[in-house]
DRENVO-422455 format. One line per field, with one value per residue (C-alpha): residue number from 1; residue in three letters; x, y, z. Coordinates in steps of 0.02 Angstrom, whole numbers, plus 32768, in hexadecimal, padded with zeros to 4 digits. Layout:
% DRENVO-422455
num: (NUM:...)
residuo: (ALA:...)
x: (X:...)
y: (Y:...)
z: (Z:...)
END
This chain:
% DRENVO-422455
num: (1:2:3:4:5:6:7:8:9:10:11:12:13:14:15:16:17:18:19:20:21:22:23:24:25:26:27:28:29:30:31:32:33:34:35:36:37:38:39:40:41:42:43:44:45:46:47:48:49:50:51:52:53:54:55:56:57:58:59:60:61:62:63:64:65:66:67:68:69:70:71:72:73:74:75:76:77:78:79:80:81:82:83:84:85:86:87:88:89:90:91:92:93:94:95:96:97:98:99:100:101:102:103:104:105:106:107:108:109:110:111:112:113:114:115:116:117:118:119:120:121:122:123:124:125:126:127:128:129:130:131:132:133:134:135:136:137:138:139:140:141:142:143:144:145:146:147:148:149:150:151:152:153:154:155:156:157:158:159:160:161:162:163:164:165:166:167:168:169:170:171:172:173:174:175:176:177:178:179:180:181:182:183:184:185:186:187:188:189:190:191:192:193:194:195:196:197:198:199:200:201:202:203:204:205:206:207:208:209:210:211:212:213:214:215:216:217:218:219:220:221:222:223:224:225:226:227:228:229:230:231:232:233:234:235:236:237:238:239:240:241:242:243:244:245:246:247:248:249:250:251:252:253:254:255:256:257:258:259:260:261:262:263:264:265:266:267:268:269:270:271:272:273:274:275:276:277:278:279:280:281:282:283:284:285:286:287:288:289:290:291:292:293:294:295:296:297:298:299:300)
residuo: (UNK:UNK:UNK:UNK:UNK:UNK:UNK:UNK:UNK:UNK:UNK:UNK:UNK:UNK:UNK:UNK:UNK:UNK:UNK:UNK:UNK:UNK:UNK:UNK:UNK:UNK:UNK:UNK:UNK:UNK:UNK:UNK:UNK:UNK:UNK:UNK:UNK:UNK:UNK:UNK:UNK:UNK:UNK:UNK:UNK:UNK:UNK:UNK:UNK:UNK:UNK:UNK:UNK:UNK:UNK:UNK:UNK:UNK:UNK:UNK:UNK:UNK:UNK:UNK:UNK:UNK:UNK:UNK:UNK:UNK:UNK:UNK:UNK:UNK:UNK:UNK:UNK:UNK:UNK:UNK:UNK:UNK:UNK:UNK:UNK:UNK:UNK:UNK:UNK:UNK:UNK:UNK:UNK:UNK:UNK:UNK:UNK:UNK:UNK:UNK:UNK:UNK:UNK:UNK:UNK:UNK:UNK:UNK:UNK:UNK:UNK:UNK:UNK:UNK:UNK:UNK:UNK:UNK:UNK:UNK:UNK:UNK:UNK:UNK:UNK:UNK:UNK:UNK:UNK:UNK:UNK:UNK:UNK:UNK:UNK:UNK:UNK:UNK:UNK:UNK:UNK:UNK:UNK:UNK:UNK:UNK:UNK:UNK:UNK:UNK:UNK:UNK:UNK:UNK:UNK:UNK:UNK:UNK:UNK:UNK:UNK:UNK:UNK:UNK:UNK:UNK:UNK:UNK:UNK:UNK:UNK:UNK:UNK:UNK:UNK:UNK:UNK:UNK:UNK:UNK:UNK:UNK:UNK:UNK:UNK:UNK:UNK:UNK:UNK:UNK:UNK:UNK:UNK:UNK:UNK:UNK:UNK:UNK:UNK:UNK:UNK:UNK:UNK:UNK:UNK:UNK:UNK:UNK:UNK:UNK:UNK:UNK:UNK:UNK:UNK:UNK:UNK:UNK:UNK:UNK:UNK:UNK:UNK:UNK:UNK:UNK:UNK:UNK:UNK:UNK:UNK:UNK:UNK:UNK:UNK:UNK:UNK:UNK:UNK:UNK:UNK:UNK:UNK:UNK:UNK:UNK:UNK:UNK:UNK:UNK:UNK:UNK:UNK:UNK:UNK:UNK:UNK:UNK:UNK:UNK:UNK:UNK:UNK:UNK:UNK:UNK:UNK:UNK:UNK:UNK:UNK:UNK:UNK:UNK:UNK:UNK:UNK:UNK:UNK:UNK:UNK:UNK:UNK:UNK:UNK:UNK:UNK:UNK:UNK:UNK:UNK:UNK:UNK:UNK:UNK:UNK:UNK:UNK:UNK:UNK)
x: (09D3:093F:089A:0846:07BE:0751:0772:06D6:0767:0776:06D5:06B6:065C:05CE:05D6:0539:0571:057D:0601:065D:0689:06B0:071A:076F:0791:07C6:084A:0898:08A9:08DC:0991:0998:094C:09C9:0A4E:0A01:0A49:09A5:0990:0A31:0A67:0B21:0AF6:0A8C:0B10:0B98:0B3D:0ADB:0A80:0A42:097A:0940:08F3:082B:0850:08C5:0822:07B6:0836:07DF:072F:078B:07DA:0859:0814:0881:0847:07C2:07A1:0783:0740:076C:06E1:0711:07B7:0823:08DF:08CF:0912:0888:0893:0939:0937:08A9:0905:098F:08F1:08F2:0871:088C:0840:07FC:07EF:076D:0772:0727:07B5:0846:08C3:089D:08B4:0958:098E:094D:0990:0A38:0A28:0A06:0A95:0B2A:0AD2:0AE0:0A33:09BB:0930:08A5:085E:07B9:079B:06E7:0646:0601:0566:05BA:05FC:059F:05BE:069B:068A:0661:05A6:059C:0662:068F:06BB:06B8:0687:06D7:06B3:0713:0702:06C7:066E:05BA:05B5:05D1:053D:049D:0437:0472:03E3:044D:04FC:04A5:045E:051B:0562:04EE:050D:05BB:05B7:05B2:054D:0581:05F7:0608:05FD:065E:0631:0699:0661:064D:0599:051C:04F4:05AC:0594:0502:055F:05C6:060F:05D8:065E:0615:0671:05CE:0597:04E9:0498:04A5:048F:0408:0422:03AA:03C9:0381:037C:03CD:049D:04EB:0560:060D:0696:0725:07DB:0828:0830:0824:08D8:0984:09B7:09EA:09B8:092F:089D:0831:07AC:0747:0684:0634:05A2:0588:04D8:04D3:046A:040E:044A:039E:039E:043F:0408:036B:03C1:0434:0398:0333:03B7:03C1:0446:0448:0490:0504:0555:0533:05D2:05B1:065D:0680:070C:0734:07E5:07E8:07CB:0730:0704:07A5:076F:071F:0785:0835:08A5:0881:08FE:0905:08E2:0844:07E0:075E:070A:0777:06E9:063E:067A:05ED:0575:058A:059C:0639:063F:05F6:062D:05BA:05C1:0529:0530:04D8:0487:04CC:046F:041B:044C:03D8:0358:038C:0304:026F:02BD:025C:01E1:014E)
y: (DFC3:DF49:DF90:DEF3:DF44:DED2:DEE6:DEB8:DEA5:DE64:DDFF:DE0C:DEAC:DE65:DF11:DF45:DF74:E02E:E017:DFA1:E009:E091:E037:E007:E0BA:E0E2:E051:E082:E138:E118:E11A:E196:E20C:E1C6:E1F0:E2B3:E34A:E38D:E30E:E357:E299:E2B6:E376:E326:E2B5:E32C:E39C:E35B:E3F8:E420:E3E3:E3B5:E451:E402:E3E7:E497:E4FE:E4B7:E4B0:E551:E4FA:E449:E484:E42B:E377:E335:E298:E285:E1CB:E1FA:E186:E1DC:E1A3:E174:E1C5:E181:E17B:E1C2:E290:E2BD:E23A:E262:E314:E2F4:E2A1:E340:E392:E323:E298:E1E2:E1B3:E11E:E118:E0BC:E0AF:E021:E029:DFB3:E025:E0BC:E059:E01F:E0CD:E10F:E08B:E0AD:E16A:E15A:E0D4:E138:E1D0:E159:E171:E0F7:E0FC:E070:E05E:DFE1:DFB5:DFBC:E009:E0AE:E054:DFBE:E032:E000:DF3A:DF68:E008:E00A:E067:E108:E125:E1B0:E25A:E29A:E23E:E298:E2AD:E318:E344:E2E1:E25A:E26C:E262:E19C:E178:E154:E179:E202:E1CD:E12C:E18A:E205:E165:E112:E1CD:E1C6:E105:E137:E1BD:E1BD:E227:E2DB:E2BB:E317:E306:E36D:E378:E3E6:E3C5:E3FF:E464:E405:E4A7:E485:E3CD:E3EE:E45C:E449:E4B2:E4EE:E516:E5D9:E5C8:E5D8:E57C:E4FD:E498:E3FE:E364:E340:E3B9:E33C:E28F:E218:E167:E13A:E17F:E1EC:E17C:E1D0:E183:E1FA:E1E2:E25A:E27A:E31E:E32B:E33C:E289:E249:E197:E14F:E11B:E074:E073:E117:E0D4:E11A:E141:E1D1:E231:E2CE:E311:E3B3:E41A:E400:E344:E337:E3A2:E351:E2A5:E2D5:E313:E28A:E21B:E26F:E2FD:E3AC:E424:E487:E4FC:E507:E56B:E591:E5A8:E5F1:E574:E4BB:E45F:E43F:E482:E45A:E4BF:E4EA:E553:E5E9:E5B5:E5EF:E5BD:E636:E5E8:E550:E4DB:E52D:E56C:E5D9:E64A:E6C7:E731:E74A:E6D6:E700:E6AF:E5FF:E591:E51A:E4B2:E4B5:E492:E43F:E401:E3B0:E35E:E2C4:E305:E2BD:E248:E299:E252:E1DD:E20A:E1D6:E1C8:E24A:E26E:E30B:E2B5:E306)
z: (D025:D02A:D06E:D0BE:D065:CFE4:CF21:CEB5:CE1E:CD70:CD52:CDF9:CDE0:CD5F:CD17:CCB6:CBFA:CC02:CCB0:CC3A:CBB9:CC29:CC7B:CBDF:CBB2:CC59:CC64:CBB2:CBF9:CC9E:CC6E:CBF4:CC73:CCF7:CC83:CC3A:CC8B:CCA9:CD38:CD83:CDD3:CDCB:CE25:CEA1:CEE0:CECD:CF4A:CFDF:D00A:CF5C:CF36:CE90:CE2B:CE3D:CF1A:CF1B:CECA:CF5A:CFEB:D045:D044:D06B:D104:D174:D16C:D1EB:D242:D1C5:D16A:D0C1:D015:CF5E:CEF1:CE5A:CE6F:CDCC:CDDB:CE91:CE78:CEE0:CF5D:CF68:CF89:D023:D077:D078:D0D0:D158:D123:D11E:D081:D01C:CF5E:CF06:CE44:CDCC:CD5F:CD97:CD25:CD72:CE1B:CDFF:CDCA:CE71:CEE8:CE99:CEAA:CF58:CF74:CF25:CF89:D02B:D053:D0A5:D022:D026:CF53:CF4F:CE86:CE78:CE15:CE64:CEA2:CEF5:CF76:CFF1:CFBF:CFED:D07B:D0FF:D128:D19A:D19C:D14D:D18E:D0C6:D03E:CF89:CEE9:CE68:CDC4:CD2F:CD94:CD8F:CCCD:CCDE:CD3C:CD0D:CD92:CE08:CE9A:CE9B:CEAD:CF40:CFA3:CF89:CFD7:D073:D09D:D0A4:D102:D1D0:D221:D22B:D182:D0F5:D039:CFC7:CF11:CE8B:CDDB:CD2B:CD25:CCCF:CC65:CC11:CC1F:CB7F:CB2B:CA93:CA1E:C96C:C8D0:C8CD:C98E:C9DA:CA6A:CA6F:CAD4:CA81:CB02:CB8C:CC2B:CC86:CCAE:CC11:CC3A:CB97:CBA3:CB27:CAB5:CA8D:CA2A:CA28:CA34:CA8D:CB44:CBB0:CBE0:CB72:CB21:CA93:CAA5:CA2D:CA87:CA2E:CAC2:CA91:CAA9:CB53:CB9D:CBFA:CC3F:CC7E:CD1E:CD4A:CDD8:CE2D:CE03:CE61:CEF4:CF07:CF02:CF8B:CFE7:CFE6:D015:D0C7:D0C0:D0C9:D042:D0B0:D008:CF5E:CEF0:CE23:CDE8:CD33:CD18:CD05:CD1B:CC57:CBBC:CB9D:CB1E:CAB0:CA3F:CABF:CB53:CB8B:CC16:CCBE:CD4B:CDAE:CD50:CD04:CC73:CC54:CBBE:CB7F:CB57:CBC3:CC50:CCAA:CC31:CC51:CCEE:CCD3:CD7C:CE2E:CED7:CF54:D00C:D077:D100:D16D:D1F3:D292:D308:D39C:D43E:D48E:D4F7:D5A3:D62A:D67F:D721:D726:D7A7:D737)
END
């Protein structure tokens, strides 16, 4: 199921430090999160109609994609990717971790679907797709934290996109991305809401889905970005915020100790939901090229 696509791979990529480590971590967990329930693999190929829970919450605002070209940024072991393609598009993966890449081109082999997967860093994009070609360009959830510079990652989205397409964005809110919890079970706001130019240094070793596997890559680095910041990037880079969704939960437990499961996949506050914004779901567009001007025949 080879692409014909370029692969910026291995050493290939010349991967700055933070993207290194990252990619580390996301190697060691790519099969572990292949293999947790909460991924749902086996239920995904057991049943071609069904969607993975993070596509299946935004199906109504997806809409039948049918005869559209797609690219999954950063789209891991290829759930996602997967389940657009059951709403009609004909998508391409791109991920920087070679791990989570084999996990996807296997998922969509065993699910007989013609998947391309491009191994490559967020902003080499443009270096291994091709420019102007996609109907929708996709991001889901838990992407935006590995990048540095989200004007970067918004210039990538509309060099991607053809004229007239479409990005769709559903991701945690960076209001919960700065919060962390407190032993009295209260909430703070403990971590940058704005983008810092120096990254937020974790080293923890667990993961967000069920596992029992003992992870040895825990170091990453991880920045969060304002809601404005990230609107403002997509606006200067030439598209046009089409919808804008606060949603009061998030396709993990983010926050275990206040949070409780509410269906599909998701979780949300058990008490005072209304108090804190837990992901968001946005769409812009590229605005389409106006037809030429063809000559005066008026006679004036």
């Amino acid at each position: 199921m080879g692409s014909g696509l370029p692969s910026l791979s291995g050493v290939e990529q010349d991967l700055p430090e933070y993207a290194r480590l990252n990619r580390d971590n996301w190697d060691e967990r790519a099969p572990a999160h292949a293999a947790s329930p909460d991924y749902a693999v086996e239920r995904l190929l057991a049943d071609p109609t069904l969607l993975s829970d993070v596509v299946a919450f935004d199906a109504e605002r997806l809409g039948d994609l049918t005869g559209a070209r797609g690219v999954h940024l950063q789209c891991h072991i290829g759930t996602d990717t997967l389940s657009l393609t059951r709403l009609g598009a004909t998508m391409t993966g791109l991920d920087l971790s070679s791990a989570s890449l084999a996990q996807a081109r296997d998922l969509a082999a065993r699910a007989e679907v013609p998947i391309d997967y491009v191994e490559a860093e967020l902003y080499d994009a443009p270096a291994v797709l091709p420019h102007a070609a996609y109907d929708l360009v996709y991001t889901g959830v838990g992407a935006l934290c590995w990048l540095p510079d989200v004007r970067r990652w918004a210039a990538v989205v509309a060099t991607l996109l053809a004229p007239g397409g479409r990005l769709f964005l559903r991701e945690g809110h960076p209001v919960l991305w700065a919060m962390d919890e407190r032993d009295d079970d209260l909430l703070a706001l403990t971590h940058p809401y704005f983008e810092t130019s120096a990254p937020m240094v974790f080293d923890e070793g667990g993961t967000y889905v069920e596992t029992d596997h003992e992870f040895e890559t825990t170091t990453t680095h991880e920045w969060n970005h304002g809601l404005g910041e990230i609107v403002q990037a997509l606006l200067d880079s030439g598209l046009v915020l089409t919808s804008l969704t606060e949603h009061t939960s998030v396709p993990w437990n983010a926050l275990p100790s206040v949070m409780e499961p509410v269906g599909g996949g998701e979780f949300a506050l058990r008490e005072g939901r209304e108090r804190l914004p837990a992901s968001y779901t946005l769409t812009a567009v590229k605005p389409a090229l106006e037809p030429a001007a063809g000559p005066d025949t008026s006679g004036a």
